[in-house]
C-alpha positions as CSV (number, residue, x, y, z in Angstrom):
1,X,33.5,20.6,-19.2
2,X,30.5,18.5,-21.0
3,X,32.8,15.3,-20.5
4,X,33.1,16.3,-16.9
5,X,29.4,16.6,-16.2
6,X,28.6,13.7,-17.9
7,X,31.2,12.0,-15.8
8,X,29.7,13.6,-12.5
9,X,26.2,12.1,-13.1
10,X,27.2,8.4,-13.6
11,X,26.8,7.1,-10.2
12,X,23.4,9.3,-10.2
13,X,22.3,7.0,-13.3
14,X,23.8,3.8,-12.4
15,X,21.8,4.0,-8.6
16,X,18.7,4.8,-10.3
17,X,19.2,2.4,-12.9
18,X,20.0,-0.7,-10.4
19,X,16.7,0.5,-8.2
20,X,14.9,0.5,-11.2
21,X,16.1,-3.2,-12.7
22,X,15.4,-4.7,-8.7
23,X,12.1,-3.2,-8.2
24,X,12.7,-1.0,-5.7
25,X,12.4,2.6,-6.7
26,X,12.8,5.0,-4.1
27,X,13.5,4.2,-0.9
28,X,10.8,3.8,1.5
29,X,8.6,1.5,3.7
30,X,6.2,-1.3,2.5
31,X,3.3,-2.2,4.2
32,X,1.8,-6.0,3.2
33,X,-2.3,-5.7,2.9
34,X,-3.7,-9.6,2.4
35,X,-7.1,-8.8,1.6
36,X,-9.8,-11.3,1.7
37,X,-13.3,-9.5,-0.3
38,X,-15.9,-11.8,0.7
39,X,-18.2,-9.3,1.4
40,X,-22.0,-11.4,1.9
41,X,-23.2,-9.3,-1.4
42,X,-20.2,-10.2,-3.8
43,X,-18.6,-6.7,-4.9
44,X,-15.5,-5.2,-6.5
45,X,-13.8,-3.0,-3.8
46,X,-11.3,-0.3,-4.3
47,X,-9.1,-0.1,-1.4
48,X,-7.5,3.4,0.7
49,X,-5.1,3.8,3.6
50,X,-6.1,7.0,5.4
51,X,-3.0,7.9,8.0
52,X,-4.0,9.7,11.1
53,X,-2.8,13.1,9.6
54,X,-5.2,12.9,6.8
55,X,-3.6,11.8,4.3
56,X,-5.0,9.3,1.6
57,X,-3.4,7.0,-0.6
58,X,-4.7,4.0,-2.9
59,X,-4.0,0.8,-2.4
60,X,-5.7,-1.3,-5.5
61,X,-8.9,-3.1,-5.9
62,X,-10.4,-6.6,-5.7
63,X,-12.8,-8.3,-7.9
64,X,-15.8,-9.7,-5.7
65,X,-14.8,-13.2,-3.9
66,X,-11.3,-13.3,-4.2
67,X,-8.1,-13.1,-2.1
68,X,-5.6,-10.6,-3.1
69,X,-2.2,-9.0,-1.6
70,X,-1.9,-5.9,-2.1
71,X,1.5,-3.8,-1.2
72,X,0.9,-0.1,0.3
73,X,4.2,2.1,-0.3
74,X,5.4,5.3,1.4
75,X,8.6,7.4,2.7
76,X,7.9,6.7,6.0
77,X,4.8,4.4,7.2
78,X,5.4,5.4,11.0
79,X,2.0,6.3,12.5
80,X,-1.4,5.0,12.6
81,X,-4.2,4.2,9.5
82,X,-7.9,3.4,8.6
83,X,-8.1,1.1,5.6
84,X,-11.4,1.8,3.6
85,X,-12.9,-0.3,1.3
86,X,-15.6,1.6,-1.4
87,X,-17.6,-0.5,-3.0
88,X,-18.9,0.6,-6.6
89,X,-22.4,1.8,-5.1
90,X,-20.6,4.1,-2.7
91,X,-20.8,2.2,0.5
92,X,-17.6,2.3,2.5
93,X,-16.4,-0.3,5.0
94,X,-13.6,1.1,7.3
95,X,-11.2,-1.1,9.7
96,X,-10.2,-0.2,13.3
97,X,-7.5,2.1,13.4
98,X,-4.2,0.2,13.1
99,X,-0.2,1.8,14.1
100,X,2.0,0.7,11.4
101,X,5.5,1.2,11.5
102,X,6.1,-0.1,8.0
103,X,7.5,-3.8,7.3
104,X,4.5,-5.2,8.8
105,X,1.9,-7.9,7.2
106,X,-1.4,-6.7,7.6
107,X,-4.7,-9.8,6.8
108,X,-7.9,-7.5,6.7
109,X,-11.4,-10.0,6.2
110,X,-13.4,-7.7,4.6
111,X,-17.0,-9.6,5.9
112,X,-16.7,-9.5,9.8
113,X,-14.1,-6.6,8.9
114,X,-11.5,-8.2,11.3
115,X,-8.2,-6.7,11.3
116,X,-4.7,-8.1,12.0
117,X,-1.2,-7.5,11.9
118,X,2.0,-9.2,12.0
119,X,5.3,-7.9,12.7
């Protein structure tokens, strides 16, 4: 009966094991976020992705004058987000809305706050 079991949850441990050892982890959708913070007063940033249901999620941060690419994960990306960048004193710079279907590359300028994506 035990040997059985065991037997049963091999393919179980050899799938998670092979996600695991490629980087994947569970399946899902990645989103790309090239972030540029060259905000005029230099400033670490932490950045969110706000979905249009209301749902938050962080992204990472950025140290002050630096480029970064950042990789936004989720089940299923479909819809349309708000990226927000805080800044350690509070302040909050938020990006047009963008619709993201999850695959894309998305270049956000933090300064002029420009926004774009490729597909």
């Amino acid at each position: 009966m035990r040997r059985a079991r065991f037997l049963s949850a091999l393919p179980a441990v050899a799938v998670l094991g092979a996600c695991s050892l490629f980087g994947r982890g569970v399946p899902g959708e990645t989103v790309t976020l090239e972030i540029n913070n060259n905000l005029a007063l230099p400033a670490p940033v932490t950045v969110y992705a706000y979905s249009d249901v209301g749902s938050r999620q962080l992204v990472g941060s950025l140290v002050p004058d630096k480029q970064a690419v950042l990789r936004f994960h989720s089940a299923h990306i479909t819809g349309s987000y708000r990226f927000v960048a805080v800044v350690r004193r509070g302040a909050q710079l938020v990006s047009n809305s963008v619709s993201l279907t999850g695959g894309e590359t998305v270049t956000w300028e933090l300064r002029n706050n420009v926004l774009l994506v490729a597909r």
